[in-house]
C-alpha positions in Angstrom: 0.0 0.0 0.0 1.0 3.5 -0.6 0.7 6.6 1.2 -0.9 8.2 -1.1 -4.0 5.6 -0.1 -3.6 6.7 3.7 -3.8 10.7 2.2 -7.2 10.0 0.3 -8.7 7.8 3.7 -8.5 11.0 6.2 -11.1 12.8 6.7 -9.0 16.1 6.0 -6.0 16.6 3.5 -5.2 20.2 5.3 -1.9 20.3 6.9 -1.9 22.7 9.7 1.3 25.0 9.5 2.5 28.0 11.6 5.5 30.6 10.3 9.0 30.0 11.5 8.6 33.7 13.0 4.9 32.2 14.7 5.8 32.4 18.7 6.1 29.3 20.6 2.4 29.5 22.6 0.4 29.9 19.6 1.7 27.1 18.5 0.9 25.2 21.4 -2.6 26.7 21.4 -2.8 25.9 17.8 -2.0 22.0 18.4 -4.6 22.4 21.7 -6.9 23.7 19.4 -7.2 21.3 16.6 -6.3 17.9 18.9 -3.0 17.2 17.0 0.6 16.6 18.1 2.2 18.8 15.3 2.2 21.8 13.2 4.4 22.2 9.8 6.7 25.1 10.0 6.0 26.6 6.4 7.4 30.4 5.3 4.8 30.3 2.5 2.2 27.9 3.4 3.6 25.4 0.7 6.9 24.1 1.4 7.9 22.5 4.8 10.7 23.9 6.4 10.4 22.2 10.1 8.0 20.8 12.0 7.1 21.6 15.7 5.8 18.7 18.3 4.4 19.1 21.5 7.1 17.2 22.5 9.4 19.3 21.1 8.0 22.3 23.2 7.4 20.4 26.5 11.3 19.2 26.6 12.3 23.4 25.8 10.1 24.0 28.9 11.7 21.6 31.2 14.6 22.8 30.0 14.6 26.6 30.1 11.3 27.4 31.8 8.2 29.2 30.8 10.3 32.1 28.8 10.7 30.1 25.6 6.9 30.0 24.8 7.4 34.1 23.7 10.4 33.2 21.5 9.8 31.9 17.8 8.7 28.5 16.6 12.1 28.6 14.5 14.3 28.4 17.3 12.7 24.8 18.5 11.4 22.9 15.2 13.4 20.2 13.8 14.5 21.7 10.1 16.0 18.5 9.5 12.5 17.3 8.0 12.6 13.1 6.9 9.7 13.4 4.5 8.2 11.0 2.1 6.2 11.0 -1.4 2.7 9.9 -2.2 4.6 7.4 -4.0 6.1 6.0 -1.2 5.3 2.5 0.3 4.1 2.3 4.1 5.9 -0.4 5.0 9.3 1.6 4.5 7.4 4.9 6.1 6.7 2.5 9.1 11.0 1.4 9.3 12.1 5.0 9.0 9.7 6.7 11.7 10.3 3.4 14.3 13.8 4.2 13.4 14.1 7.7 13.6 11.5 7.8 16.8 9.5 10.4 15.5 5.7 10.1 14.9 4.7 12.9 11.9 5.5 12.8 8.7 5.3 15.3 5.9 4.5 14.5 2.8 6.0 16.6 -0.3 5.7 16.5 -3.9 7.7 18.1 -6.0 9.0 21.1 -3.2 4.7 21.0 -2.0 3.5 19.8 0.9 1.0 18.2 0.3 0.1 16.2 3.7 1.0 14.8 6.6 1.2 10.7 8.0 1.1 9.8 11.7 2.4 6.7 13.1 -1.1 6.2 14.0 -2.4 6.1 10.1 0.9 3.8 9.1 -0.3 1.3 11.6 -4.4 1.4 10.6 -3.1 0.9 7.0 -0.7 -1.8 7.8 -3.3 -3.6 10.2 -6.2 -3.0 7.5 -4.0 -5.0 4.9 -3.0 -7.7 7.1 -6.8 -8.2 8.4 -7.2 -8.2 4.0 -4.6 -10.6 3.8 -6.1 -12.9 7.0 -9.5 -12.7 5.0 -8.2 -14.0 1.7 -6.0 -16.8 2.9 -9.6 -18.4 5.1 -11.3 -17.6 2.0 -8.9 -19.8 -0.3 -8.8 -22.8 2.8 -12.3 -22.6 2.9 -12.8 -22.8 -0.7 -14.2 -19.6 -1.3 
């Protein structure tokens, strides 16, 4: 299965993104808002520059205190983005987010963002196929 299958099955395509300049608390009140772990760091709206995680803020608050939710998004989002294609196959998203411990994914075509995968979808998808996979096997012991 492809990503590009997990994009068309959620409910919305729109990636929620904040400017680099965006301060840290409105981020966080963003991510409160809309019940998500993650915001896109985007200059324009279309290419991903970073990404921001409530983890990422909770850590710079145990670390420096309160102070850093006035300072810009840009000084705590990872800019080293691991992104994927529509074209790419879960099973290889799945390996490189268990391996790189992170739980978001952007996905870009051609410079675009164009969406975003969670851990969570990965493991619906992959679970959906094998539960496929179960069905067919009975069906061809059964005769069927």
């Amino acid at each position: 299965m492809l990503i590009q299958a997990i994009l068309k099955s959620k409910a919305s395509d729109a990636v929620v993104t904040v400017k680099p300049d965006a301060c840290v608390s409105d981020a966080a009140k963003l991510l409160s808002e809309k019940g998500i772990g993650t915001v896109v760091v985007s200059a324009d709206g279309v290419a991903a520059d970073g990404i921001l995680s409530e983890r990422d803020i909770v850590r710079e608050l145990a670390k420096s205190g309160g102070g850093c939710l006035d300072k810009d998004v840009s000084n705590y989002m990872t800019s080293k983005l691991v992104t994927c294609t529509g074209q790419a196959n879960i099973e290889d998203v799945l390996q490189q987010m268990t391996k790189g411990r992170f739980r978001h994914m952007p996905v870009v075509e051609d410079g675009k963002l164009v969406g975003i995968v969670t851990l969570g979808d990965v493991v619906k998808a992959q679970l959906a196929l094998v539960a496929m996979e179960k069905d067919a096997l009975e069906g061809m012991i059964m005769g069927h």
